[in-house]
N, C-alpha and C positions, 0 to 999 in steps of 0.2 A: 493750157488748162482745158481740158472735156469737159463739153456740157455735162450738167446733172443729167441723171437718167429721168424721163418722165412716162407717166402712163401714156400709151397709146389714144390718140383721138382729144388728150387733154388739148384745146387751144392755149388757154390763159397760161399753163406750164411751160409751153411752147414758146410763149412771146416773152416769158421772165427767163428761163435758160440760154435761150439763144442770144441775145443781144449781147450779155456779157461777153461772150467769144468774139462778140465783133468789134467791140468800141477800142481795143487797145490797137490794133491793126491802123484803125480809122484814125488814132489819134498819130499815128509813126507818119501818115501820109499827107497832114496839116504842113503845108509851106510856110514858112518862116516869117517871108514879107508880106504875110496877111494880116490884115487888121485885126485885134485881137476879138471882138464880136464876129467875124466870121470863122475865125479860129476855132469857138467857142460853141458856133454851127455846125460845123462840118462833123465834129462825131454822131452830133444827133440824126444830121441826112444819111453819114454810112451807115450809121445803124440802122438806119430805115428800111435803106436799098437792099442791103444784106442781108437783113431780120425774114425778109418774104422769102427766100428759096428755104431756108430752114421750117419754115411754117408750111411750107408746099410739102414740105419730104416728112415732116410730122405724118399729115392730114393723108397722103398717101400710105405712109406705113398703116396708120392706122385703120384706114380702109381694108387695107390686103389684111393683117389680122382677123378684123371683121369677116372677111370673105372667107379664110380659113377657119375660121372660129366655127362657119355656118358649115361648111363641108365635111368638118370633122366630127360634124355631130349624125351625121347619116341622112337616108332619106325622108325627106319630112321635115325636115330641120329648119326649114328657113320659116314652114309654119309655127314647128312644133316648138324654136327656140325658146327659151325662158321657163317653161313650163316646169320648170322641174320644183319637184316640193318634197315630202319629208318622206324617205322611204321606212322599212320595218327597223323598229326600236327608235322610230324619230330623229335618224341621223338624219342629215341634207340628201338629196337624190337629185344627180341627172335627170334631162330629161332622156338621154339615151340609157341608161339604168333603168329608168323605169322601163322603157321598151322592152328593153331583156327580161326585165322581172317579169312583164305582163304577161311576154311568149309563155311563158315558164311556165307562170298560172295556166295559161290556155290550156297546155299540155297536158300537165296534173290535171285539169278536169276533166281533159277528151279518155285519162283513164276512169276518173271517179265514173266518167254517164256516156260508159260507151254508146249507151242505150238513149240517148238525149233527144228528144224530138217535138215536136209542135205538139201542146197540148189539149189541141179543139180536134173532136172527131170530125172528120171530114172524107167524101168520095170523090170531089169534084173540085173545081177551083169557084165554082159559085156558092157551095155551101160554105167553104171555108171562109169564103167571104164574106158570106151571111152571120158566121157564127163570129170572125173575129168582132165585126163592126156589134154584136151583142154580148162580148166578154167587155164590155167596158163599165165599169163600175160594180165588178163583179166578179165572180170566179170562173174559172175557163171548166171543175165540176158541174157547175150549177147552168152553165151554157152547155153544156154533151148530156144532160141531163133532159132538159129542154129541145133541142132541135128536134131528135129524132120525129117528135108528132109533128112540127114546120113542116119539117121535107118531106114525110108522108103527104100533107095534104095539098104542099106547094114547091113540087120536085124543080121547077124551074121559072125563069126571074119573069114571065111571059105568066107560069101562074100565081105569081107574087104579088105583080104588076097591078090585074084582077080581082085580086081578093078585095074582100069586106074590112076594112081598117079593125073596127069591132072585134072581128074573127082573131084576126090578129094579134089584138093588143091581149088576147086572151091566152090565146097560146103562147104566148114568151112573157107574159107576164112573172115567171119564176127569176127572171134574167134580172128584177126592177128598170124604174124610168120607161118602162112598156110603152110611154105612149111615145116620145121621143124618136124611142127605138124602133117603132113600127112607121114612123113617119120614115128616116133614114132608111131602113133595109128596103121597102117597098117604091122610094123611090130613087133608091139605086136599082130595084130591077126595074122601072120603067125606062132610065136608062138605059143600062144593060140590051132592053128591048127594041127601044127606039134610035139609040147612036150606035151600038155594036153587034147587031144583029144576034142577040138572046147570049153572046157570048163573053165571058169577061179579057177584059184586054190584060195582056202582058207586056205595058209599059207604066211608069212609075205616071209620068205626066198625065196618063188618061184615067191611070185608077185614082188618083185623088181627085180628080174631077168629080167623083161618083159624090152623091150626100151620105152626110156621115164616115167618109173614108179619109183617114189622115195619113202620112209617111210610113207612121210602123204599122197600120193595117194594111198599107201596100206592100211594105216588104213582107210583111206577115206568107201575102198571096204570093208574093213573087219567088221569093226565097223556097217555097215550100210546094205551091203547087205547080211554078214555072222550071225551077232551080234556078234563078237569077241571084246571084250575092246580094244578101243587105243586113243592116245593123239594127233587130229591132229593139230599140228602145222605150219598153212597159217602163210600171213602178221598181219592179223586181232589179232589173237592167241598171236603171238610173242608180238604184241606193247603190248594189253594190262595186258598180263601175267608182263611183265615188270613197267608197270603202277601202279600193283594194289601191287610192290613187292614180286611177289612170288619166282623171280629169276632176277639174272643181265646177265643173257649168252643171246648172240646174236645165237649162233648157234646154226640151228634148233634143232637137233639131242641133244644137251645138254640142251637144254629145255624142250623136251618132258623127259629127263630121270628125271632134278630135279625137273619137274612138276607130274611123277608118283609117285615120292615117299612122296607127301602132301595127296592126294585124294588115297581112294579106287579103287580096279581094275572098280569095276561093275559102277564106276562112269564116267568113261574115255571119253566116247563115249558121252555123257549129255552132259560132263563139258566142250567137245568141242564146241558141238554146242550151246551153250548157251552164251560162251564168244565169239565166231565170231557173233550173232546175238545181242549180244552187242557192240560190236565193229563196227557193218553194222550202227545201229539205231543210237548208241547214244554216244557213247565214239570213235567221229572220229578221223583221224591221224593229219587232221590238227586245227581242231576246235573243240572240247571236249564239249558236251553239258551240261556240269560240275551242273546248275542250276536244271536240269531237270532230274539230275539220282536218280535212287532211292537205291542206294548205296553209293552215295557220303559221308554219317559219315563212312564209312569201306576204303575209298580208301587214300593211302596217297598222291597220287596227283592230290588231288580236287583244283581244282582253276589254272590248267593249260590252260580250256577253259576256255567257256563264263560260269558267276558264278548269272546270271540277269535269272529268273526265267521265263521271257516272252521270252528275247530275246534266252534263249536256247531252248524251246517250238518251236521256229520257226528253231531249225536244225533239227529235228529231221528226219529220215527218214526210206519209209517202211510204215509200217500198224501202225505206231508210231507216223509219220507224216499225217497218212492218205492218202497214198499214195499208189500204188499198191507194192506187193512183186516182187523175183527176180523168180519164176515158176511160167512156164503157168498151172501147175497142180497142185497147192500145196496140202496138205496133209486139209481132211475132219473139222479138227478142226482149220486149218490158219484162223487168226479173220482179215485178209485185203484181196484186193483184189490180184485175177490174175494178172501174169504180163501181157503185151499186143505182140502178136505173133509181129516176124518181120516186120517192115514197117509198122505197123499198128497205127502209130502214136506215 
């Protein structure tokens, strides 16, 4: 008789299939002129002896499954295992499906924004830096709206450093939290001034060091002003990473890590700004233009917005909706308009 077949790595299965193949064996080799109590022993010890190599060759097999299980799912897998959750129409989803589906979205975007790019005006890597660490709790318009009279009056982190806080808090007051805000910019360029000689560094460990500078405001700089690959993760980022399934972690830092390990390095920096300029346009936080995306067969939660082809046509926003962008300078190939300078209507 063949053992029953059991699952892999089952113990408890293991130790109830095997014995039975071994106790009839054990009972043929009980000598005759033994006392009937030890008679009565002896299948219990062969089955004993016996029962271990079968439980050895279980806990093995199931190993090597385990090992192929992980290799077959590609690379990343030994992190990325488990993860898989409901892809579009709510069926179950790999996690190497979804990798495929993500590629796919990627691509579909890199057509939707061929034009995708950081959307704080900047000419330098210290203004960009200035400016990211001032889009926070706020709009990246209302920050390119604002700097221009900063950098006139404090083109460098040496005349930042200097300034009158006052002064300060005056000029970026449009940005809100001014005062905050003018404590961290001014003394990241004293920084800037005093450990890097007035220059901003292009490594991840020194820009966080700066005040007020966290992970996505270093990739912000790196990615953009250095070309270093990074994942930055805004508000924008976070919903629809979440949206489109590629992860369920809320926390920044644990999303950009299981968002690296789907995409390529050399993609990081795209795949950024292409999912915030979808998330600006078209896949908003509270009304989803769900009719009007042109990824809507890859996303598994289509039809959390509006799903009416006309009436999502009228959310859209940006050079989407025909609208102006959020820089007053945008980049030679932006297909919308300028934003409009402060006050200017």
């Amino acid at each position: 008789m063949k053992p029953a077949k059991t699952a892999p790595g089952s113990k408890k299965a293991a130790e109830v299939t095997s014995a039975p193949a071994e106790q009839a064996p054990a009972a043929k080799r009980a000598k005759p002129d033994k006392p009937a109590a030890v008679k009565k022993a002896a299948p219990g010890k062969a089955v004993a002896k016996k029962a271990a190599p079968a439980k050895t060759a279980v806990k093995k097999a199931a190993t090597k499954a385990k090992a192929e299980g992980k290799a077959a799912a590609g690379p990343g897998a030994a992190k990325g295992a488990g993860r898989g959750g409901k892809g579009v129409g709510g069926k179950p989803e790999s996690h190497a499906a979804m990798v495929r589906r993500a590629r796919r979205i990627n691509r579909e975007l890199a057509e939707v924004y061929p034009y995708a790019h950081p959307e704080l005006d900047f000419r330098n890597p210290f203004e960009l830096l200035v400016a990211t660490v001032l889009s926070a709790q706020t709009t990246d318009l209302r920050v390119n709206q604002t700097t221009p009279r900063l950098f006139a009056v404090y083109p460098t982190p040496e005349d930042l450093a200097a300034a009158n806080p006052e002064d300060v808090e005056e000029l970026i007051r449009p940005t809100g939290f001014f005062r905050a805000k003018t404590k961290s910019i001014m003394g990241l360029a004293a920084a800037l001034r005093d450990e890097f000689g007035g220059e901003v560094p292009g490594r991840l460990a020194d820009l966080v060091k700066l005040p007020g500078v966290g992970r996505k405001t270093a990739n912000v700089v790196l990615g953009n002003a250095y070309g270093v690959p990074g994942i930055t993760v805004d508000t924008h980022f976070g919903r629809l990473v979440r949206r489109f399934g590629w992860t369920e972690q809320d926390d920044p830092v644990k999303v950009e890590a299981e968002i690296c390990e789907i995409f390529p390095k050399s993609e990081w920096t795209m795949l950024s700004h292409r999912v915030v300029f979808h998330g600006r346009r078209i896949c908003h936080a509270r009304k989803p233009a769900c009719g009007a995306c042109p990824i809507a067969p890859l996303c598994p939660s289509y039809g959390e917005g509006e799903t009416d082809p006309e009436k999502a046509r009228k959310l859209l926003k940006y050079e989407k909706g025909g609208l102006p962008g959020q820089r007053l300078s945008p980049p030679p190939d932006y297909p919308g308009l300028p934003a409009p300078p402060l006050g200017a209507g």
